[in-house]
C-alpha positions in Angstrom: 12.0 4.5 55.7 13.4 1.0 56.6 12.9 -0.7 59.5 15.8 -3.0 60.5 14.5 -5.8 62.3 16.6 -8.1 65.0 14.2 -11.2 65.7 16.7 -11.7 69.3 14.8 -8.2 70.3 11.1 -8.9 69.5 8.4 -9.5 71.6 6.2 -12.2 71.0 3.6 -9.1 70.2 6.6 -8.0 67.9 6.4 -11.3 66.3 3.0 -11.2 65.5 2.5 -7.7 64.8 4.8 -8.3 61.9 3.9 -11.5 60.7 0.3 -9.4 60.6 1.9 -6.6 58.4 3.3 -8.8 56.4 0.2 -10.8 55.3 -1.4 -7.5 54.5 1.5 -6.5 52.2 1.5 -10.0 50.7 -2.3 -9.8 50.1 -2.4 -6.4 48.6 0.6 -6.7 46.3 3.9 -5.4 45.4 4.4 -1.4 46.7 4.6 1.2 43.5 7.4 3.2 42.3 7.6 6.5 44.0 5.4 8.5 41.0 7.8 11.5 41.1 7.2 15.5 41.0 4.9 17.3 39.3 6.2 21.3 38.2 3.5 23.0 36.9 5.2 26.4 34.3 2.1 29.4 33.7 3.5 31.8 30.9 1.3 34.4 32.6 1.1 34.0 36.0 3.9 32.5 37.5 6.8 32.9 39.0 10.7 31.1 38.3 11.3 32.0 42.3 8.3 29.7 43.2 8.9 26.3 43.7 6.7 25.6 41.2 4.9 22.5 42.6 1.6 23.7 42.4 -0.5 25.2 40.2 -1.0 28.5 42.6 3.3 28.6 42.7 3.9 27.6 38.8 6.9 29.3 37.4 6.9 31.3 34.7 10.0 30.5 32.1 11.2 27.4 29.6 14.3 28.9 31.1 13.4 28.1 34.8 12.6 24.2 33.4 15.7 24.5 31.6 18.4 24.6 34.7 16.6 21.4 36.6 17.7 18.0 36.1 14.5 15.9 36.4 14.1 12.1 37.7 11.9 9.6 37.0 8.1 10.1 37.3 8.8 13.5 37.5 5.9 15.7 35.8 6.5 19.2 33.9 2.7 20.7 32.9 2.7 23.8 30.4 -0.8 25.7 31.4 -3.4 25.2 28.6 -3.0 28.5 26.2 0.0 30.1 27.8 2.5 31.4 25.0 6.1 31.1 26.0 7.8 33.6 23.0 11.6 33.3 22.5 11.4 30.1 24.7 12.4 26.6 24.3 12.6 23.4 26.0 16.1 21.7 26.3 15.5 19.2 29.6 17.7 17.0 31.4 17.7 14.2 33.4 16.0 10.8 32.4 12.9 8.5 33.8 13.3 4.6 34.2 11.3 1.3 33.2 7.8 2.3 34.1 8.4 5.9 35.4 9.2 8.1 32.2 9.4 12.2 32.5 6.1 13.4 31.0 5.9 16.9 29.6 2.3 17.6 28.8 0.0 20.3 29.8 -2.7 21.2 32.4 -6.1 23.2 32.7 -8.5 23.9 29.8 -7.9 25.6 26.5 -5.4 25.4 23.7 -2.1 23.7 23.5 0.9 25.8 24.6 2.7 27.3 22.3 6.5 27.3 22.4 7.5 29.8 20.1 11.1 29.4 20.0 11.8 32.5 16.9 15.1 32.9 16.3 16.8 31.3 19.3 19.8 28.9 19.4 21.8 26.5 21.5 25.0 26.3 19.9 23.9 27.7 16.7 21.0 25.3 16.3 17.3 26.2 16.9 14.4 24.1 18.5 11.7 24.1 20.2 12.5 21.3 22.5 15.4 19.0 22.5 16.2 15.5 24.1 19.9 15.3 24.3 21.7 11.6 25.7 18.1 11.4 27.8 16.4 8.3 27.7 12.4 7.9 29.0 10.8 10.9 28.7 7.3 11.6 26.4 6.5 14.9 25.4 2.8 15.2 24.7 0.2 18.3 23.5 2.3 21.2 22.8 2.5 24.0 19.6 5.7 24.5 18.2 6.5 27.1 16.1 9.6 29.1 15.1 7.7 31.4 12.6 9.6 32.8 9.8 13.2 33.7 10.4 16.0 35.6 8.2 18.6 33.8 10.1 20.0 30.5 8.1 20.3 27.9 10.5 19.4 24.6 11.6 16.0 24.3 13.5 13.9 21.5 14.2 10.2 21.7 16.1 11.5 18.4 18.2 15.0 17.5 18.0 15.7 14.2 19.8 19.6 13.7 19.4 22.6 11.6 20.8 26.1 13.4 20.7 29.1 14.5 22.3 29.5 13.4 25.7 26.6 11.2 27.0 26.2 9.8 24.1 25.2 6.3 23.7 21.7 3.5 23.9 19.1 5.5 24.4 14.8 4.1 25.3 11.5 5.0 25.0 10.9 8.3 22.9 7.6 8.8 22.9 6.0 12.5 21.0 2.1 12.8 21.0 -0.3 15.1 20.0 2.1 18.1 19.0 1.0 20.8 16.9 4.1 21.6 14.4 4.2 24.3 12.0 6.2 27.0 10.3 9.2 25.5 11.0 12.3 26.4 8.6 15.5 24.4 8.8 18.5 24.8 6.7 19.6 21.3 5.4 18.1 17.6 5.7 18.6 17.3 9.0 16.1 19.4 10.0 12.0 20.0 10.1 9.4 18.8 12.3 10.6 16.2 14.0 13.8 14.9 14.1 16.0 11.7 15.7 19.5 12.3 14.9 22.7 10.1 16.0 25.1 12.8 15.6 29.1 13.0 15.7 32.3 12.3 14.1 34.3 8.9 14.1 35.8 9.6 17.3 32.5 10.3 18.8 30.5 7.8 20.9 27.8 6.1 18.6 24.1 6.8 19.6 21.0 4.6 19.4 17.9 4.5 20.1 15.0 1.6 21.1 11.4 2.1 21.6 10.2 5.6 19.6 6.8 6.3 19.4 5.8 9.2 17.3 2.0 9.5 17.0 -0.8 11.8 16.0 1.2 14.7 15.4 0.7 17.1 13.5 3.7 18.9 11.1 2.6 21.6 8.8 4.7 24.0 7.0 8.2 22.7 7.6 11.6 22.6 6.2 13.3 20.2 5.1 11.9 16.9 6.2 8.7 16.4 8.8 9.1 13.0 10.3 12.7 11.5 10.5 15.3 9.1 12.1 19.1 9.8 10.5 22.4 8.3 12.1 25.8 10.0 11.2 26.9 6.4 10.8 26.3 6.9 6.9 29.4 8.6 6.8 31.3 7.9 9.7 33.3 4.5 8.6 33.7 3.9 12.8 30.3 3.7 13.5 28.8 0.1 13.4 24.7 0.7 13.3 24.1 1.7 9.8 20.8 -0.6 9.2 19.9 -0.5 13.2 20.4 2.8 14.6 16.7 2.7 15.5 14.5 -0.3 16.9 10.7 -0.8 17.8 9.8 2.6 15.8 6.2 3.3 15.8 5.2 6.2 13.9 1.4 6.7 13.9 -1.5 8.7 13.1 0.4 11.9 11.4 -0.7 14.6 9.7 2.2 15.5 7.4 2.0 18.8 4.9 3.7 21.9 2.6 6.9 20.1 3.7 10.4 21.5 1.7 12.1 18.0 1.5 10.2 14.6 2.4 7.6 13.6 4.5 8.4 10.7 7.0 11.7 9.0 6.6 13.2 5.9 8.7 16.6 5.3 8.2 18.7 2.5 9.4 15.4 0.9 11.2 14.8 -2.6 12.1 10.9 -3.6 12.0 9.5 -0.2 12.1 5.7 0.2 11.8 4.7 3.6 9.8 0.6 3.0 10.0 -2.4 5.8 9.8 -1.0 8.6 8.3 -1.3 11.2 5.9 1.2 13.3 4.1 0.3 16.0 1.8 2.1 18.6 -0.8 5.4 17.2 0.0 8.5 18.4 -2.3 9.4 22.1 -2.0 5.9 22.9 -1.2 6.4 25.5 2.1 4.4 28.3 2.2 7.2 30.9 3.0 8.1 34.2 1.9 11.1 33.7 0.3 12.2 37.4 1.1 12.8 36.4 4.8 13.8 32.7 4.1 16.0 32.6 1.5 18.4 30.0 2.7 16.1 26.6 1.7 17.9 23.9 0.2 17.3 23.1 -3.3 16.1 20.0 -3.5 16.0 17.6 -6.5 14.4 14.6 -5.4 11.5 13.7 -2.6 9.3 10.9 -1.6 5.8 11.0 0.8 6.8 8.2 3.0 10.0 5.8 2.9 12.4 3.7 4.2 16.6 3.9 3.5 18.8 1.1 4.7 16.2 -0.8 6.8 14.7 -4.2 7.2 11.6 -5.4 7.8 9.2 -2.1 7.6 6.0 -2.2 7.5 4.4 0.9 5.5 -0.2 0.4 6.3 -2.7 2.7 6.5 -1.5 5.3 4.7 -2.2 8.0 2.6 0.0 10.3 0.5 -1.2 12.1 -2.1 0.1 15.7 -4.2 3.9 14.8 -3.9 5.7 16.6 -6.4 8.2 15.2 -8.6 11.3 17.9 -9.0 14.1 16.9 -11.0 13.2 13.2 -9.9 11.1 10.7 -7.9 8.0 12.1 -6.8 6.5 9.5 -5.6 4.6 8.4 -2.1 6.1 5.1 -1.9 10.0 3.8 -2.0 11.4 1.2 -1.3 15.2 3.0 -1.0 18.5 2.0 -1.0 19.4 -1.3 1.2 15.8 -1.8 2.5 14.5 -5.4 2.1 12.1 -7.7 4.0 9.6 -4.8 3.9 6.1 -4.4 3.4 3.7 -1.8 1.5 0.0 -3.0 2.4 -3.6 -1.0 2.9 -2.3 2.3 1.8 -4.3 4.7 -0.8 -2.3 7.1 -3.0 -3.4 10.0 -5.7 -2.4 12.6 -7.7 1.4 11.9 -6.9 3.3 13.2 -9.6 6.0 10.8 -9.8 4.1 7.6 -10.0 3.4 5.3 -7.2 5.8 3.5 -6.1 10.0 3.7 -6.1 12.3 0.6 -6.1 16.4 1.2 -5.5 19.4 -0.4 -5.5 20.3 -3.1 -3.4 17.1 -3.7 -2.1 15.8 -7.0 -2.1 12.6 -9.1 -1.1 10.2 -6.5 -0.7 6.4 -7.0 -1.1 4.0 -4.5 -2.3 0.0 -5.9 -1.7 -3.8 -4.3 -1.5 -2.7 -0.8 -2.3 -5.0 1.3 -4.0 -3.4 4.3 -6.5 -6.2 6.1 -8.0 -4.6 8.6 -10.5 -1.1 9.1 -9.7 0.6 10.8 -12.1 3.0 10.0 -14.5 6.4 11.2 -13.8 8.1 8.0 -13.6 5.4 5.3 -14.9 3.4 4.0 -11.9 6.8 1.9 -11.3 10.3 2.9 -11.0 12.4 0.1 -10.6 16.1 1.5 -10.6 19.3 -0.7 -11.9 20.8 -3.2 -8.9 17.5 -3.7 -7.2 16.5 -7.4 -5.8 12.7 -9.3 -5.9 9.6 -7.4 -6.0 6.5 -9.1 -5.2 3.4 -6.8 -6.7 0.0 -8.6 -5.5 -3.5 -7.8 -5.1 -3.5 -3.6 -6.0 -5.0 -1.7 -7.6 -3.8 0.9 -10.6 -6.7 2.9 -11.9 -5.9 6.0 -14.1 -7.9 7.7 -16.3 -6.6 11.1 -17.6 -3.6 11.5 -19.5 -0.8 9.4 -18.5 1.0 7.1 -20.6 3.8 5.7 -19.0 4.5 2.3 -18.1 2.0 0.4 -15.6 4.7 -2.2 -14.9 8.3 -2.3 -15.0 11.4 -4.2 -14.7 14.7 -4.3 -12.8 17.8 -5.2 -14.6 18.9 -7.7 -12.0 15.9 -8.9 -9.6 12.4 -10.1 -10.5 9.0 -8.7 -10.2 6.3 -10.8 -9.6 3.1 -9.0 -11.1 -0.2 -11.3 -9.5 -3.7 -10.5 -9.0 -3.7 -6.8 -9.7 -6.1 -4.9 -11.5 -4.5 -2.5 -13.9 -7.5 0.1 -14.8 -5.9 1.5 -17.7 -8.0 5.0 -19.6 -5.1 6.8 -20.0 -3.1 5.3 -22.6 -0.7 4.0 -20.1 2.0 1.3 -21.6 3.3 -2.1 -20.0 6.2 -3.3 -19.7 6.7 -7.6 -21.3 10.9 -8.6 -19.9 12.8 -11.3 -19.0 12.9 -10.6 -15.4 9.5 -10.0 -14.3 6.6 -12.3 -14.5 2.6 -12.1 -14.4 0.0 -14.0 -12.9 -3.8 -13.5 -13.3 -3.6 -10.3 -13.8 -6.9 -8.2 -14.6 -5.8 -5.5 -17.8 -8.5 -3.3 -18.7 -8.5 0.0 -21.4 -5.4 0.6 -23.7 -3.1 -1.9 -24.5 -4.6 -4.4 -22.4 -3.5 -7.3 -24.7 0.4 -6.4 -24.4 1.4 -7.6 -21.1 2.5 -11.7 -21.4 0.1 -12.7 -18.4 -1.0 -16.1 -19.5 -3.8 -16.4 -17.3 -5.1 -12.7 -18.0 -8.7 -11.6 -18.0 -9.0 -8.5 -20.0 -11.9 -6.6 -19.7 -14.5 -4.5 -17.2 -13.3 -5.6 -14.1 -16.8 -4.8 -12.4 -16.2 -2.1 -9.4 -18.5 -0.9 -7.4 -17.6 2.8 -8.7 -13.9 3.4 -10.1 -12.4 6.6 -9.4 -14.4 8.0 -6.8 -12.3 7.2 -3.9 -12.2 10.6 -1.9 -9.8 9.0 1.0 -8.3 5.8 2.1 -11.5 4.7 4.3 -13.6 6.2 1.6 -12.6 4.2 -1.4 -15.8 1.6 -1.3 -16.0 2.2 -5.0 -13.2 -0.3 -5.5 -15.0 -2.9 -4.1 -15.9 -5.6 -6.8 -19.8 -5.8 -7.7 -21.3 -9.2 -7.3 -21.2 -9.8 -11.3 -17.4 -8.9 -11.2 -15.3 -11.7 -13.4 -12.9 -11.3 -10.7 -14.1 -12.7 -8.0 -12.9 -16.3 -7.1 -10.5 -15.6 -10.0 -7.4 -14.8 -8.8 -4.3 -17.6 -7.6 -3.4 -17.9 -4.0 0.0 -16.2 -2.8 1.6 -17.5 0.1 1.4 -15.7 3.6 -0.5 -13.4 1.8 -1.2 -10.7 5.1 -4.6 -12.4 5.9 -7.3 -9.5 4.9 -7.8 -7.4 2.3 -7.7 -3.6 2.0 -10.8 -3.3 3.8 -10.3 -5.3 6.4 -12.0 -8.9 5.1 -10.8 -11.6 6.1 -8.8 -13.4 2.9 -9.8 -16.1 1.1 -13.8 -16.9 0.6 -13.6 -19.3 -1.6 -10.6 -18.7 -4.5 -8.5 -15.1 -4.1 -10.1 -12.3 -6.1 -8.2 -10.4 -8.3 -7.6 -6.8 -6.7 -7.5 -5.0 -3.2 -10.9 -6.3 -2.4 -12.0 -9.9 -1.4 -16.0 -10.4 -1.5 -17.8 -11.4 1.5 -20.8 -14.0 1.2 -21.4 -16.3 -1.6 -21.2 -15.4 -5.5 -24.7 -15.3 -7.4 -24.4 -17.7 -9.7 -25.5 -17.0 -13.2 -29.0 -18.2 -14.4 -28.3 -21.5 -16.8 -30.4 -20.8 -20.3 -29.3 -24.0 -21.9 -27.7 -27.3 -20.8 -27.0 -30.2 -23.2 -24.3 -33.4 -22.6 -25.9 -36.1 -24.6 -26.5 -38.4 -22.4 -29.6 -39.5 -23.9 -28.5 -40.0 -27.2 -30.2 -37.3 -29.2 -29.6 -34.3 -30.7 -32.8 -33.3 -31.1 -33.2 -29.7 -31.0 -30.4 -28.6 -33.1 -30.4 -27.7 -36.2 -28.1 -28.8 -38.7 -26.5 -27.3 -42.3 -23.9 -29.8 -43.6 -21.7 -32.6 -42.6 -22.5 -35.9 -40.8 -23.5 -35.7 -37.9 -25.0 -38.2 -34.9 -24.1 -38.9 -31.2 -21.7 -41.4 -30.7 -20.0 -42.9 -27.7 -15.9 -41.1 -26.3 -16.3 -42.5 -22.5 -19.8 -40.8 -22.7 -22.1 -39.8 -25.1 -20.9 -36.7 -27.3 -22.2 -35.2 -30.9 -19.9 -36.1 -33.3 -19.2 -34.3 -36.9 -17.5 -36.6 -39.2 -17.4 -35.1 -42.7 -14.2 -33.7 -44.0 -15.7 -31.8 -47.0 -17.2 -29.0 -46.6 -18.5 -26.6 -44.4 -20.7 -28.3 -41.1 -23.1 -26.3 -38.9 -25.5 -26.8 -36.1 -26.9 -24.3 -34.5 -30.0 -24.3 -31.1 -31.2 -22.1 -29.0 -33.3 -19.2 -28.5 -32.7 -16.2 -31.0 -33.6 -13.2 -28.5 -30.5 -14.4 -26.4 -27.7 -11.4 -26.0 -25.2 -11.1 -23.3 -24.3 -15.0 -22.2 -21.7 -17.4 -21.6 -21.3 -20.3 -23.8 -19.1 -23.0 -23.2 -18.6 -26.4 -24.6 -15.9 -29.1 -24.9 -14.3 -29.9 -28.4 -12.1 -32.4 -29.6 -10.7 -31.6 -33.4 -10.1 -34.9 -35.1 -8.5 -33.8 -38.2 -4.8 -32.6 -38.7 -4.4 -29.3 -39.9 -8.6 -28.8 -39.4 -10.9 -26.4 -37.3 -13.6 -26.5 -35.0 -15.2 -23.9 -32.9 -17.9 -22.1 -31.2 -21.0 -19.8 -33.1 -22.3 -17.4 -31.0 -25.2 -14.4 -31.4 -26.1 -16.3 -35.0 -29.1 -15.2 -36.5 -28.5 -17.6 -39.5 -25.9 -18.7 -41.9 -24.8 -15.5 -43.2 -25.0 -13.2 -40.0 -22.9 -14.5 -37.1 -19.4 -14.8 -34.7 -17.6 -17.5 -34.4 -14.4 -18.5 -32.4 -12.5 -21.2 -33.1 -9.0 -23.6 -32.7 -7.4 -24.0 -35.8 -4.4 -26.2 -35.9 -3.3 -24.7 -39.2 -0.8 -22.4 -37.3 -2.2 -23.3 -34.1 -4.4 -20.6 -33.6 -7.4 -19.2 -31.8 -9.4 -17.0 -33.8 -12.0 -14.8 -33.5 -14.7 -13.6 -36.9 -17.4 -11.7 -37.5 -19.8 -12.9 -40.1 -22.2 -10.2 -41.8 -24.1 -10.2 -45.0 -22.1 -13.6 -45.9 -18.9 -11.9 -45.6 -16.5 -13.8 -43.0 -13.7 -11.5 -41.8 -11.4 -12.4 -38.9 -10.8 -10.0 -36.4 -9.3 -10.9 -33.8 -6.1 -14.4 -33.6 -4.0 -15.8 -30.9 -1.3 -18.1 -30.8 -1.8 -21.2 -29.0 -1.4 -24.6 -28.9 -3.6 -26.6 -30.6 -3.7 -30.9 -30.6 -5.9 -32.9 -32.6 -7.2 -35.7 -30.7 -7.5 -33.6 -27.4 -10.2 -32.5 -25.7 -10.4 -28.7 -25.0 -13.0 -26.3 -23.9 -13.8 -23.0 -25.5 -15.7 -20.5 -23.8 -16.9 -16.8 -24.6 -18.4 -14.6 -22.8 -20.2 -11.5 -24.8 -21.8 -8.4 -22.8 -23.2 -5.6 -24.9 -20.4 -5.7 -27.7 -17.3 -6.6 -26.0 -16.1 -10.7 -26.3 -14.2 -12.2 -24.4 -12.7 -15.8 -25.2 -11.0 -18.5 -23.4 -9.1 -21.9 -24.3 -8.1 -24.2 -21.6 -9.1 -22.0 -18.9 -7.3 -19.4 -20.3 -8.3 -16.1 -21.9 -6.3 -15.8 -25.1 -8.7 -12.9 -27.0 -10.9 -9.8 -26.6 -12.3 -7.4 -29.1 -15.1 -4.8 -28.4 -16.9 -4.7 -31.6 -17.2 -0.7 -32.9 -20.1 -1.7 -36.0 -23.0 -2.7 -35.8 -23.7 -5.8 -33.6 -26.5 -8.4 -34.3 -28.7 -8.0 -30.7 -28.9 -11.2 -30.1 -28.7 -14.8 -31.3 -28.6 -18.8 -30.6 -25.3 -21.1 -30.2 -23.8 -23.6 -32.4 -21.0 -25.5 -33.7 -19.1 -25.2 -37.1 -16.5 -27.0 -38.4 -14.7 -26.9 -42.1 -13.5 -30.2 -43.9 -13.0 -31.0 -40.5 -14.1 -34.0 -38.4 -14.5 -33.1 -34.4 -16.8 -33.5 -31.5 -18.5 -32.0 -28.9 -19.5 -32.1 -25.4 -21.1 -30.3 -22.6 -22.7 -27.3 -23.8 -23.7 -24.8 -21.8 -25.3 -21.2 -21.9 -25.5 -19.0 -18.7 -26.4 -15.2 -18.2 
């Protein structure tokens, strides 16, 4: 109640009294919203002629809820394990800033069930409906329309703007719901649905602020999470790319769903984080007898986007999504999306690949993903004709049963940018070299590892913890990289690169890894067997086989070779040496000549060797063995005379690994017999070169 006041009639007491009460108020802050009515429904026990403010005079029906218009703060609590058969919600009225209408339950026990059967409004079934409401959350319920011969639309939520009323719409928010055995007869319906609905002379409906979270959808037909606007084919309506606004959907549980898992259409910035969808693609488990009405469907993805910007896909999981005629896989980046984000999400055994790029998308960034065997419908990429950029950085691809499909792929009109992935390749798969993508430090191991045109490659064990045992996205530690990974500290920095890896660590220590997994702490640093750099002059400790050799002075003190006749060795170091790194600066002096690196050599006749030879300009790779010199392994690069480079191999068990410049131009795993073990040297033929800074590490 208000109390006019009229100072001309107070009393001096008046006065005071109020300036009193109004101290008080000032002190203890502004009054609260009126918190609204709480209705209480019992399935069992109540009563629709109660007034149903109480739990003692609860009513009984859906129907009873049904016929009241509700205002804000108002409460309507379903009795924990009533069953309300042949019911549904379908409310009206809407809450305000700060004072939604809250459906949720009351007492102890399970969720209620609303078990809406074979009812309709209209010819549409649903266990509840929002129609033109804004403000209202519906938490804790089971919905369930069990199997049904009639073919119709039905939806376990159906949130939708239409007809009259129709219009801007706020704060959506659906929590906790149990979902199943649901069976819908097109796309627009399933689990839970948001649908701007009408024709061109209809009133356009949006919505701002949705939160869908921890539900869960099991069982459903056709789609279990989605936002759809009727703008897509109504040429009136404006909001084709922003229907929707400040979407959260979080925390599902997604599975056996008939068409896709969660979709987002026409969204701007919506954040799909923490869930998990499961056997998606005609996978209900129905008895076709009663439902015979399913669409076919050719084509499904686990979680996606369509003509939205700025989404932001993290935490995920998707994993059995079936590839029908097409697609398949758990990831897409659909038709118009751009400015959006795939990042922290773990995918397997999709059967369509892992991830989906379409047409007219543009700018889209794909980073510390983990797919660990999806299958091979597609490749791991589909990149369709007319899409835009692609930026693919810091994943990781392991497969290792019978796919052979491309790793990578191409558009025809945008780039992709390949950088800092690991591409765990057992399978045979195949990679894709073309004009319009690039890669960067790249890690390439199994099959076909020297194909892709990654200058800056490193081929080879990349060193995990334990690859493919992940059994879950916060259970996938075996991709970690072990301490002697050649990864770590290897990788090139991106910019605005999201700031932690797929674990959570903070990015960069030190250099960027290569991968989904940044190490924490410092690197051990290998154990230095032999260091030599002239400096004092001498040589001593080599031993030499022909040509002229001495230390001389090139700005410091190096060993120089000068004979051009002949074949020149020098060779130190300890025999029993077997997995190490050798190193050493070179500088070829003669045109058309050679110089390079001996490694595991047990004398003249047993040894490997890799070397530059500017005869082609080449770096090349031999085996020595009973005196018999074969070359097994050659690169192309570019080789100067008069230049210093540095050549560097690493060998573990029987795998090399060499590097010019830097950069690793040649691997071979050796499948003969391997000398175990063997000192470092130098050889040269009718060449003159020298040599600096040699070093051995293991």
């Amino acid at each position: 109640m208000k109390r006019k006041v009229r100072l001309h009639r107070m009393t001096l007491l008046g006065i005071i009294g109020f300036l009193l009460f109004s101290l008080i108020a000032a002190a203890a802050g502004p009054v609260a919203e009126a918190a609204g009515t709480t209705y209480y429904v019992d399935s069992a026990l109540g009563s629709d002629s109660s007034p149903g403010t109480s739990e003692g005079a609860a009513w009984k029906t859906l129907a009873k809820v049904n016929t009241v218009t509700f205002s804000p703060g108002d409460r309507i609590l379903l009795k924990a394990g009533g069953v309300w058969s042949n019911e549904y919600l379908d409310v009206h009225g809407s809450g305000s800033e700060g004072n939604p209408i809250t459906v949720d339950r009351y007492g102890t026990g399970a969720k209620p069930l609303i078990h809406f059967g074979n009812t309709s409004v209209g010819g549409e079934g649903f266990g509840v409906r929002l129609r033109n409401v804004s403000y209202w959350e519906i938490n804790n319920l089971e919905i369930t329309s069990g199997e049904q011969p009639t073919d119709m639309r039905r939806n376990g939520v159906l949130v939708v703007g239409e007809g009259t009323g129709a219009g801007s719409f706020r704060h959506i928010y659906i929590k906790n719901l149990d979902i199943h055995d649901v069976f819908g007869t097109d796309r627009r319906t399933g689990g839970i649905n948001f649908h701007a609905r009408g024709t061109n002379t209809a009133a356009e409906s949006t919505w701002d602020d949705i939160l869908i979270e921890n539900n869960t959808v099991i069982n459903v037909a056709d789609t279990g999470i989605q936002t759809m606007t009727d703008a897509f084919s109504n040429s009136a309506w404006l909001h084709k790319f922003d229907a929707f606004r400040n979407v959260v959907i979080r925390g599902n549980y997604v599975e056996k769903i008939h068409r896709d898992g969660i979709l987002v259409r026409a969204g701007v910035s919506p954040l799909i984080e923490y869930n998990t969808t499961s056997a998606i693609g005609e996978a209900c488990d129905v008895n076709t007898a009663v439902v015979s009405y399913l669409d076919s469907i050719a084509v499904v993805a686990a979680q996606w986007a369509y003509y939205t910007t700025g989404a932001v896909f993290q935490y995920n999981e998707a994993f059995d999504t079936r590839k029908l005629e097409g697609d398949g896989q758990p990831w897409d980046f659909d038709v118009e999306v751009r400015d959006s984000i795939y990042q922290y999400n773990y995918s397997h055994n999709n059967e369509g690949g892992t991830l989906l790029v379409m047409n007219n998308t543009d700018n889209n960034i794909f980073r510390y993903n983990i797919s660990q065997n999806d299958l091979d419908g597609n490749g791991a990429f589909h990149l369709t004709s007319g899409g835009g950029n692609l930026y693919v950085y810091n994943n990781v691809f392991y497969r290792s049963g019978t796919q052979n499909r491309a790793l990578t792929h191409a558009s025809n009109t945008g780039m992709a940018y390949y950088t800092n992935n690991i591409f765990y390749n057992g399978a045979g798969g195949q990679y894709t070299n073309s004009p319009r993508m690039t890669y960067s430090h790249n890690s390439f191991y199994g099959l076909n590892s020297s194909v892709p045109n990654d200058p800056y490659a490193i081929i080879g064990n990349p060193g995990f913890v334990s690859p493919g045992t992940a059994a879950g996205r916060t259970a996938a530690d075996g991709y970690k990289l072990a301490a002697s990974s050649p990864l770590i500290n290897a990788g090139t920095a991106v910019a605005d690169s999201g700031g932690k890896d797929f674990f959570g660590n903070p990015l960069n220590s030190g250099a960027p890894d290569i991968g989904a997994f940044e190490y924490q702490g410092a690197v051990p640093q290998p154990a230095t067997l032999y260091l030599e750099d002239f400096e004092d002059s001498s040589f001593s400790g080599w031993t030499t086989s022909g040509g002229a050799w001495s230390v001389t002075d090139d700005g410091s003190k190096v060993l120089s070779q000068s004979s051009t006749a002949g074949e020149a060795l020098a060779y130190a170091g300890d025999a029993s040496w077997s997995s190490y790194t050798y190193s050493a600066r070179l500088k070829l002096l003669t045109a058309s000549g050679n110089a390079g690196l001996l490694f595991r050599y047990a004398d003249a006749s047993n040894y490997y060797m890799f070397r530059l030879n500017d005869a082609g300009d080449k770096a090349e790779l031999y085996k020595k063995t009973a005196g018999t010199l074969t070359l097994v392994g050659s690169a192309n690069t570019t080789v100067t005379p008069g230049q210093w480079v540095q050549l560097k191999v690493t060998i573990s068990g029987n795998t090399i690994t060499a590097y010019a410049g830097g950069v690793q131009v040649l691997q071979w795993t050796d499948a003969g017999t391997q000398p175990a073990g063997g000192k470092i040297g130098l050889r040269m033929h009718s060449s003159a070169a020298l040599a600096d800074d040699v070093k051995v590490t293991e």
